[in-house]
C-alpha positions as CSV (number, residue, x, y, z in Angstrom):
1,X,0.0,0.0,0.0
2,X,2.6,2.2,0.3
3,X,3.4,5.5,2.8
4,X,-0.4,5.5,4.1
5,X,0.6,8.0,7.0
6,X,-1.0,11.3,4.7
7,X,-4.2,9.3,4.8
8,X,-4.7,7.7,8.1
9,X,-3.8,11.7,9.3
10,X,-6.6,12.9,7.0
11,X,-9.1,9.9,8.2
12,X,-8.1,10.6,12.0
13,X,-9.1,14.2,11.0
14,X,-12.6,13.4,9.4
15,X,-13.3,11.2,12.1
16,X,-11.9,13.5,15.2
17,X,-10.7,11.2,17.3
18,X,-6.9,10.6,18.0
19,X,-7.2,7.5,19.8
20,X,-8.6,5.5,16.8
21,X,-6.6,2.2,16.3
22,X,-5.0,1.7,12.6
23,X,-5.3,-1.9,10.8
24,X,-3.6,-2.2,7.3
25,X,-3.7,-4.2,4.5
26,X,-2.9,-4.6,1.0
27,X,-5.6,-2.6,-0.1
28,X,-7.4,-1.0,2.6
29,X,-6.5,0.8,5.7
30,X,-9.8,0.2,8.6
31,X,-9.8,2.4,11.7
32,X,-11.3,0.9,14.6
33,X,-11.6,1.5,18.2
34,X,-12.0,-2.1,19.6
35,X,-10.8,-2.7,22.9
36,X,-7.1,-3.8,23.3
37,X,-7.4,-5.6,26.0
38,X,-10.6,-6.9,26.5
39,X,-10.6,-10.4,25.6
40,X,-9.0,-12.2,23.0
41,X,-12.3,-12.4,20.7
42,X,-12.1,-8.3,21.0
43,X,-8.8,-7.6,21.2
44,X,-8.6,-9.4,17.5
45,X,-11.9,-7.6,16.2
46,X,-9.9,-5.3,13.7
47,X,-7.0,-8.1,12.2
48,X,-10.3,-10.2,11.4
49,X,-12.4,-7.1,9.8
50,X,-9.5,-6.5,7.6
51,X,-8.8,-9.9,6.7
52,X,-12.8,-10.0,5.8
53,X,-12.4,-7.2,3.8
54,X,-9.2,-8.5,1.6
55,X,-11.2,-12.0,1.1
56,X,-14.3,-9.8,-0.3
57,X,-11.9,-8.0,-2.6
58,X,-10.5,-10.6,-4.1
59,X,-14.2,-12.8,-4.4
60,X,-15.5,-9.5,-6.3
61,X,-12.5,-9.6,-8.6
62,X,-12.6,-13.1,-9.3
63,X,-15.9,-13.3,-9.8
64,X,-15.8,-10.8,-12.3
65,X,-13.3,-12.3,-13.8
66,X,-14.4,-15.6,-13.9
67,X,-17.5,-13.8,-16.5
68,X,-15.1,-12.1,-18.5
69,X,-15.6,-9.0,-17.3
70,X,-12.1,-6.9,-17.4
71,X,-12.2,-4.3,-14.4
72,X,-9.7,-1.4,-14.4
73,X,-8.1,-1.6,-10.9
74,X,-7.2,1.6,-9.3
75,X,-3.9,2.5,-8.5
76,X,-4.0,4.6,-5.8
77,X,-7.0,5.4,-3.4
């Protein structure tokens, strides 16, 4: 993904809260503000949601693919 710091800054802006937790992926970057030290089932809320959201990413692709339907991938968000 790259040097996200310009855009987590600009999300913890939007969102106005400073104590927002950061997850990152390949394509996505998920602010969350799940306990850190509730238990474990909590504490792993965010790694999950961002896994989640890189498996539906990559079902949408594929799916689209798998119809022969070319999709132009952005390069930056």
């Amino acid at each position: 993904m790259g040097d996200s710091s310009k855009q987590v800054a600009e999300m913890r802006a939007l969102v106005g809260r400073d104590d927002m937790k950061v997850k990152e992926s390949k394509h996505f970057i998920l602010m969350h503000d799940t306990p850190g030290h509730a238990d474990a089932r909590q504490a792993d809320a965010g790694r999950r949601a961002i896994q989640l959201l890189e498996t539906v990413y990559e079902c949408f692709l594929l799916r689209f693919y798998a119809y022969g339907v070319e999709l132009e991938i952005p390069k930056e968000g």
